[in-house]
N, CA, C and O atoms as a MOPAC input file, in Angstrom:
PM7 MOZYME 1SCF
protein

 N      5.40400 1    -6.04600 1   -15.46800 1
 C      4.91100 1    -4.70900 1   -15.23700 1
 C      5.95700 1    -3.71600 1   -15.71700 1
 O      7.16200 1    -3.97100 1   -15.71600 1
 N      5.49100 1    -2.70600 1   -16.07800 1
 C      6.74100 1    -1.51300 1   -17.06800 1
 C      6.52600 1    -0.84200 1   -15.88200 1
 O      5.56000 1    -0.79600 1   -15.12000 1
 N      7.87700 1    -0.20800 1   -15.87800 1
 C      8.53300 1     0.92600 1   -15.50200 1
 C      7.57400 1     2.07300 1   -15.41100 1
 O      7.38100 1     2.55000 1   -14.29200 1
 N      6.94800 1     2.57700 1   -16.44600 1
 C      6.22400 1     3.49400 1   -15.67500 1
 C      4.88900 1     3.10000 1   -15.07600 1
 O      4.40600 1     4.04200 1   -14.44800 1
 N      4.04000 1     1.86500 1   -15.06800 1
 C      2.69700 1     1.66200 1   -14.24100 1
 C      3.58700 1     1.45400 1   -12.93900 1
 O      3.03900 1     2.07600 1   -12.02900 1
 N      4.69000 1     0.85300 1   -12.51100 1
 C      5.33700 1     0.85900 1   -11.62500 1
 C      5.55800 1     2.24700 1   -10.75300 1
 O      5.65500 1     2.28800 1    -9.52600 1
 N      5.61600 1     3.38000 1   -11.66000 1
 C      5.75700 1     4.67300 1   -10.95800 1
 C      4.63100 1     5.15800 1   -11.17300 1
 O      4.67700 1     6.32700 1   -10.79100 1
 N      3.33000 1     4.84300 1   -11.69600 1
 C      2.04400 1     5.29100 1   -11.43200 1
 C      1.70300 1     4.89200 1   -10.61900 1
 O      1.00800 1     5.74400 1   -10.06700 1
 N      1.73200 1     3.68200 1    -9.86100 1
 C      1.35500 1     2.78800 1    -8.53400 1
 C      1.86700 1     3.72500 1    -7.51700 1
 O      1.34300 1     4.50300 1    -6.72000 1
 N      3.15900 1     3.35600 1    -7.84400 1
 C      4.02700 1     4.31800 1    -6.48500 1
 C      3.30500 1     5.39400 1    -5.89500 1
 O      2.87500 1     5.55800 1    -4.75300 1
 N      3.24900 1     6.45900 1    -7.47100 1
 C      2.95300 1     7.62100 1    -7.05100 1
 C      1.36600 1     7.69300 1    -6.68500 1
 O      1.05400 1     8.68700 1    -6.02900 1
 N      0.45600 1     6.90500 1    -6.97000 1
 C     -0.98600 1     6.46000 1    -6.65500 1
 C     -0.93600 1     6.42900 1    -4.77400 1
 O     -1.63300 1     7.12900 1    -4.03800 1
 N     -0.04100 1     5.54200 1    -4.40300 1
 C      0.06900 1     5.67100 1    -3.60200 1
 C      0.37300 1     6.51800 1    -2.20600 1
 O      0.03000 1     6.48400 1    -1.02400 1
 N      0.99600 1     7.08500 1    -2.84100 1
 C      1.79800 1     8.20900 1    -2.29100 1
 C      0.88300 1     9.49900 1    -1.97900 1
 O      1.03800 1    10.21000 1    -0.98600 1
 N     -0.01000 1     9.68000 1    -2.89200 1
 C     -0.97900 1    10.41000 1    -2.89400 1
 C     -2.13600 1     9.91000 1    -1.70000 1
 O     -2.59800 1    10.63800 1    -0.82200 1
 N     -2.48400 1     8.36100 1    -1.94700 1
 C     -3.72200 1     7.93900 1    -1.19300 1
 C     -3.22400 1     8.32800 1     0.54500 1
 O     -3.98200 1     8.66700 1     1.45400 1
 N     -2.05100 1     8.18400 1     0.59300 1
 C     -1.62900 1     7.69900 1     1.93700 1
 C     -1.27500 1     9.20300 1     2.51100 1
 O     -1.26100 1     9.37600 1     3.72900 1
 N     -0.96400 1    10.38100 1     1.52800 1
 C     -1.02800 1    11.73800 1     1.92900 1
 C     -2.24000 1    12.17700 1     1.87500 1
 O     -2.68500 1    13.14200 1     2.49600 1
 N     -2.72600 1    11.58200 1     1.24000 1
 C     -4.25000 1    12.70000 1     1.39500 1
 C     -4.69500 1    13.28400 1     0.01100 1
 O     -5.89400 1    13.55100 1    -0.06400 1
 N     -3.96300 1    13.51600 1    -1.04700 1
 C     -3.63600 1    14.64700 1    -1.78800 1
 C     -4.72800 1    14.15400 1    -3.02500 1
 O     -4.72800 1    13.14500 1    -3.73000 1
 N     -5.59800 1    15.25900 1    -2.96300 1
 C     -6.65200 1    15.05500 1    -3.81100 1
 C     -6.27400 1    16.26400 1    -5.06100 1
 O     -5.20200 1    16.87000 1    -5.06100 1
 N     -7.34100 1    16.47300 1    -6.08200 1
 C     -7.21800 1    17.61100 1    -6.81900 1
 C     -7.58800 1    18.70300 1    -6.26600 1
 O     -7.47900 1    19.84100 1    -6.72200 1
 N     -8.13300 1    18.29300 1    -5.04400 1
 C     -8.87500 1    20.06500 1    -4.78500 1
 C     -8.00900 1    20.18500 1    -3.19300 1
 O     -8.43100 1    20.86900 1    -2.26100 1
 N     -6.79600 1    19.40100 1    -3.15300 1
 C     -5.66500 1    19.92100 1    -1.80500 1
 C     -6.01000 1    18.79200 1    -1.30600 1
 O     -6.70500 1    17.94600 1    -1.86800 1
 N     -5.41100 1    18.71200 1     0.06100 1
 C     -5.21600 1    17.73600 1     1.01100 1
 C     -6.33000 1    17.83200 1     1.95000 1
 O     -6.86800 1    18.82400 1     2.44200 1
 N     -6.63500 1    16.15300 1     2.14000 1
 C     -7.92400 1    15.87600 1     2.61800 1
 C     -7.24600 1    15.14400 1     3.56800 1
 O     -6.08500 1    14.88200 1     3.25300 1
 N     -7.69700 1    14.65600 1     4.85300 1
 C     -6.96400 1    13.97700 1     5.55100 1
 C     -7.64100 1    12.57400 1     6.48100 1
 O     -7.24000 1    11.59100 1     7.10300 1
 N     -8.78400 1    13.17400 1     6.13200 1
 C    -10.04700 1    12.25500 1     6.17000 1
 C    -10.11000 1    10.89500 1     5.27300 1
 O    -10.71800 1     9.85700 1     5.53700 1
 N     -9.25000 1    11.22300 1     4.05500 1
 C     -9.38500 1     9.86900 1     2.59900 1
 C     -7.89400 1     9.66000 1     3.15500 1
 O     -7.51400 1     8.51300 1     2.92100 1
 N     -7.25000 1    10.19000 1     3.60800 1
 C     -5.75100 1     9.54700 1     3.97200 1
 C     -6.11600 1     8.72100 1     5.24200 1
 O     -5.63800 1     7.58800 1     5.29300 1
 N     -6.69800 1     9.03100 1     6.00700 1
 C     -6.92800 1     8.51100 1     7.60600 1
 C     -7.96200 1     6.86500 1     6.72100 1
 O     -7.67900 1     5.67300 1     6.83800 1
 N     -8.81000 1     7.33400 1     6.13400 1
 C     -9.44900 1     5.70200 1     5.74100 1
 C     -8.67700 1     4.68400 1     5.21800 1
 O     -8.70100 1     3.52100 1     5.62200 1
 N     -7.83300 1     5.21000 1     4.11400 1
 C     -6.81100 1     4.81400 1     2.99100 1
 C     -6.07400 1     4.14600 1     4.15900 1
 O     -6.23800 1     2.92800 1     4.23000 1
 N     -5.39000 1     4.64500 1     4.97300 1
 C     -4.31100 1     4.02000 1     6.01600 1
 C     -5.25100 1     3.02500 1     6.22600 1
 O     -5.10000 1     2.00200 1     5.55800 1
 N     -6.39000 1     3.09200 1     7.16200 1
 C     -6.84700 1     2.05800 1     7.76900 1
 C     -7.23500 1     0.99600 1     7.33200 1
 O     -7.24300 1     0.04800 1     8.11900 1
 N     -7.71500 1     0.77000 1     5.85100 1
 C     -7.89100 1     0.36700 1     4.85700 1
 C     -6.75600 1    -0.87300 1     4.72800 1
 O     -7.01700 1    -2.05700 1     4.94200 1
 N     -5.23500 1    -0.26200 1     4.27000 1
 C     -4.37100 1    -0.99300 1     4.00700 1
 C     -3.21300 1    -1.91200 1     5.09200 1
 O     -2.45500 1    -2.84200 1     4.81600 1
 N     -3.53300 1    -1.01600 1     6.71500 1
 C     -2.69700 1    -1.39800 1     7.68900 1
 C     -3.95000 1    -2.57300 1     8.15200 1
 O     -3.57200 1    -3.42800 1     8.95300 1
 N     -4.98000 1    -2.62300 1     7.82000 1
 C     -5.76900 1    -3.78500 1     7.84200 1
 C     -5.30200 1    -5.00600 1     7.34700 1
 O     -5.31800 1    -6.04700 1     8.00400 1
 N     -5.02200 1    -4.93600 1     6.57500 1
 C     -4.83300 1    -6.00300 1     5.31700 1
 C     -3.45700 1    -6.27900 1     5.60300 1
 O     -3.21400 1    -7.44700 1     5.30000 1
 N     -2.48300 1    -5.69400 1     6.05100 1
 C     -1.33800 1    -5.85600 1     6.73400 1
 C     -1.01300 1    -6.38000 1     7.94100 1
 O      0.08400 1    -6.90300 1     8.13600 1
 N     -2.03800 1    -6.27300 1     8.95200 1
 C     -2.42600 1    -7.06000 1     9.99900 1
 C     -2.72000 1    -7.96800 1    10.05900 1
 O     -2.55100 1    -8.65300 1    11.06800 1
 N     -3.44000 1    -8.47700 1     8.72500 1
 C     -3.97800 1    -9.54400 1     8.65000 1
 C     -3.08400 1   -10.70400 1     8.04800 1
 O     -3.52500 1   -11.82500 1     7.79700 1
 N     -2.04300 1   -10.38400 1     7.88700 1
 C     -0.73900 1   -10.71600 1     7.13400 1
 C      0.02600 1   -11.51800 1     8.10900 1
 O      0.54900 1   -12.58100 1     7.77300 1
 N      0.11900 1   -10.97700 1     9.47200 1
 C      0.55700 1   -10.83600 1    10.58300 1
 C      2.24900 1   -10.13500 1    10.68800 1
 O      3.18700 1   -10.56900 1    11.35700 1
 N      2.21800 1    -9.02000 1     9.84900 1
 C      3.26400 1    -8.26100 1     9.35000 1
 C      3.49200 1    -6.85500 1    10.66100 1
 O      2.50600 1    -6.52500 1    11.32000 1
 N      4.83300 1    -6.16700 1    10.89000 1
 C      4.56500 1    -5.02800 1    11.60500 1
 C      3.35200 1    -4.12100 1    10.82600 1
 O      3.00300 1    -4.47000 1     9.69900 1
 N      2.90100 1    -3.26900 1    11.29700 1
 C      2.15000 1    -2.23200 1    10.64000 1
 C      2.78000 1    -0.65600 1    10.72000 1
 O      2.81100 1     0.11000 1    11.68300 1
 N      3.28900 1    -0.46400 1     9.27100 1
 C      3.91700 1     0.27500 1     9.14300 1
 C      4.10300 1     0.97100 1     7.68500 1
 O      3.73200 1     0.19700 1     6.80300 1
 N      4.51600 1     2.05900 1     7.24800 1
 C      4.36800 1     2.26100 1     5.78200 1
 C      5.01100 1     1.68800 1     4.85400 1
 O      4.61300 1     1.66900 1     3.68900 1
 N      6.28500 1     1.05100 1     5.33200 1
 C      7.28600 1     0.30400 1     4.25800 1
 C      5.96500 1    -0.84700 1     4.16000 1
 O      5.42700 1    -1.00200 1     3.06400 1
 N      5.64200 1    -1.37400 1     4.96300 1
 C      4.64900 1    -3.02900 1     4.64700 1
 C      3.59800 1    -2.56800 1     3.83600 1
 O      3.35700 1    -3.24400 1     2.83500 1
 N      2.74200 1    -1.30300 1     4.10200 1
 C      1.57900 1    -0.94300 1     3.54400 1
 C      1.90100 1    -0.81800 1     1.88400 1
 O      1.17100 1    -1.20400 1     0.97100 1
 N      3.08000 1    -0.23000 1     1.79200 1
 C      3.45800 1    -0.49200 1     0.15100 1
 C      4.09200 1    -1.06200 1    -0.48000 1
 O      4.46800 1    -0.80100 1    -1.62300 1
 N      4.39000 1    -2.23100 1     0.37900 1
 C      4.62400 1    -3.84400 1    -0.37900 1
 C      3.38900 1    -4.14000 1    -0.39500 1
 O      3.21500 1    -4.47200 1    -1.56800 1
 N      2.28000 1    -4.25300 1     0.20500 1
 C      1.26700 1    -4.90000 1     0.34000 1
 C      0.28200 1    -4.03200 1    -0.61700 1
 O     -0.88000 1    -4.42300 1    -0.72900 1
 N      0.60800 1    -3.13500 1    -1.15100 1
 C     -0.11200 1    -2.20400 1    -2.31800 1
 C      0.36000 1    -2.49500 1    -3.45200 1
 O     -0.31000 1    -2.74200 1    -4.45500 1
 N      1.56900 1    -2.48400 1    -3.36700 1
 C      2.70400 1    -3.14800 1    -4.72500 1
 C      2.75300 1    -4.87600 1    -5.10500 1
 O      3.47500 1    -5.31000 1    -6.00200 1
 N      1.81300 1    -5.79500 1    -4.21600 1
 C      2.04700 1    -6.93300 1    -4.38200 1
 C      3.12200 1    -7.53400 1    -3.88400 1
 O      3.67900 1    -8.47300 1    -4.45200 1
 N      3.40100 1    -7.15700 1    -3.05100 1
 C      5.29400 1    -7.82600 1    -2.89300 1
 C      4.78300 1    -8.40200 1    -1.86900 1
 O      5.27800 1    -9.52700 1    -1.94500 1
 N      3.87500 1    -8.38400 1    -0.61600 1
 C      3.93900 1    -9.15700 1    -0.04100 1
 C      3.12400 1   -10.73000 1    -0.23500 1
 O      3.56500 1   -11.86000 1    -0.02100 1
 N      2.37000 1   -10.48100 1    -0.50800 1
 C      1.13100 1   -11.58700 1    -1.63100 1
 C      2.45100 1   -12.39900 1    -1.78300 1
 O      2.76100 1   -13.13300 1    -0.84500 1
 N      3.32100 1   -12.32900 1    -2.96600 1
 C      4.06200 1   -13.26700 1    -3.74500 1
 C      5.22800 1   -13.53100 1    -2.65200 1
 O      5.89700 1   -14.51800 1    -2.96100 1
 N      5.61600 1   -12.94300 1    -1.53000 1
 C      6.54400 1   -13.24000 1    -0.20700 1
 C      5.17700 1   -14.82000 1     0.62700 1
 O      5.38700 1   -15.88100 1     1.21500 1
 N      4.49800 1   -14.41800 1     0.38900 1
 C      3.35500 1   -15.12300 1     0.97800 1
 C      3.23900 1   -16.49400 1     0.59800 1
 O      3.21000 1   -17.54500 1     1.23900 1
 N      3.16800 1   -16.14700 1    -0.85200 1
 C      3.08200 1   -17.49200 1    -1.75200 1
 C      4.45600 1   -18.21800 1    -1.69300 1
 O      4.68700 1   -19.41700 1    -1.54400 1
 N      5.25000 1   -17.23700 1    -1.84000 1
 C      6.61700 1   -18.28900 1    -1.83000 1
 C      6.91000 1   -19.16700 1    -0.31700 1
 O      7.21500 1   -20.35500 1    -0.21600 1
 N      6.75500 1   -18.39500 1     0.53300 1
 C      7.25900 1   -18.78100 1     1.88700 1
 C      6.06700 1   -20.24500 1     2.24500 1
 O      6.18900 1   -21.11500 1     3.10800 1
 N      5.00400 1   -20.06300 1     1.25300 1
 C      3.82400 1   -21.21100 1     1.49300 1
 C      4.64600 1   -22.66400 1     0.88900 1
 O      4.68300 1   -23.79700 1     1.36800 1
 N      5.19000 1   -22.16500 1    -0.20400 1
 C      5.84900 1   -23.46500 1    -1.49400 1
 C      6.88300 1   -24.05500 1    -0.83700 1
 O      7.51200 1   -25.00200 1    -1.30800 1
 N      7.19600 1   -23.34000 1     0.68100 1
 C      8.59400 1   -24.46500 1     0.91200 1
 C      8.21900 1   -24.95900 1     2.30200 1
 O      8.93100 1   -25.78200 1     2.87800 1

């Protein structure tokens, strides 16, 4: 992955989890977006928290997953 889809993700993120649409901040698509991803983080059996929510957006936890399975 390059350097900048890496900081398009980021910043993708960053946006979903603020809210921040083109027409201002919505807080309603941030409140789903959270629930959305602290789901999937739960289901992990991970704390639920924003550092996990964007490993788990970024893939980092998936491949923590897979590795910790291989040994």
């Amino acid at each position: 992955m390059s350097e900048g889809t890496f900081n398009d993700k980021e910043e993708q993120f960053n946006n979903l989890w603020d809210g921040v649409t083109p027409k201002g901040v919505n807080r309603v698509k941030s409140l789903k977006f959270r629930q959305y991803i602290l789901e999937h983080v739960r289901q992990m059996q991970r704390p639920m928290n924003r550092e996990n929510a964007f490993k788990y957006w970024m893939g980092i936890l998936k491949a923590e997953a897979r590795e910790s399975e291989n040994f």
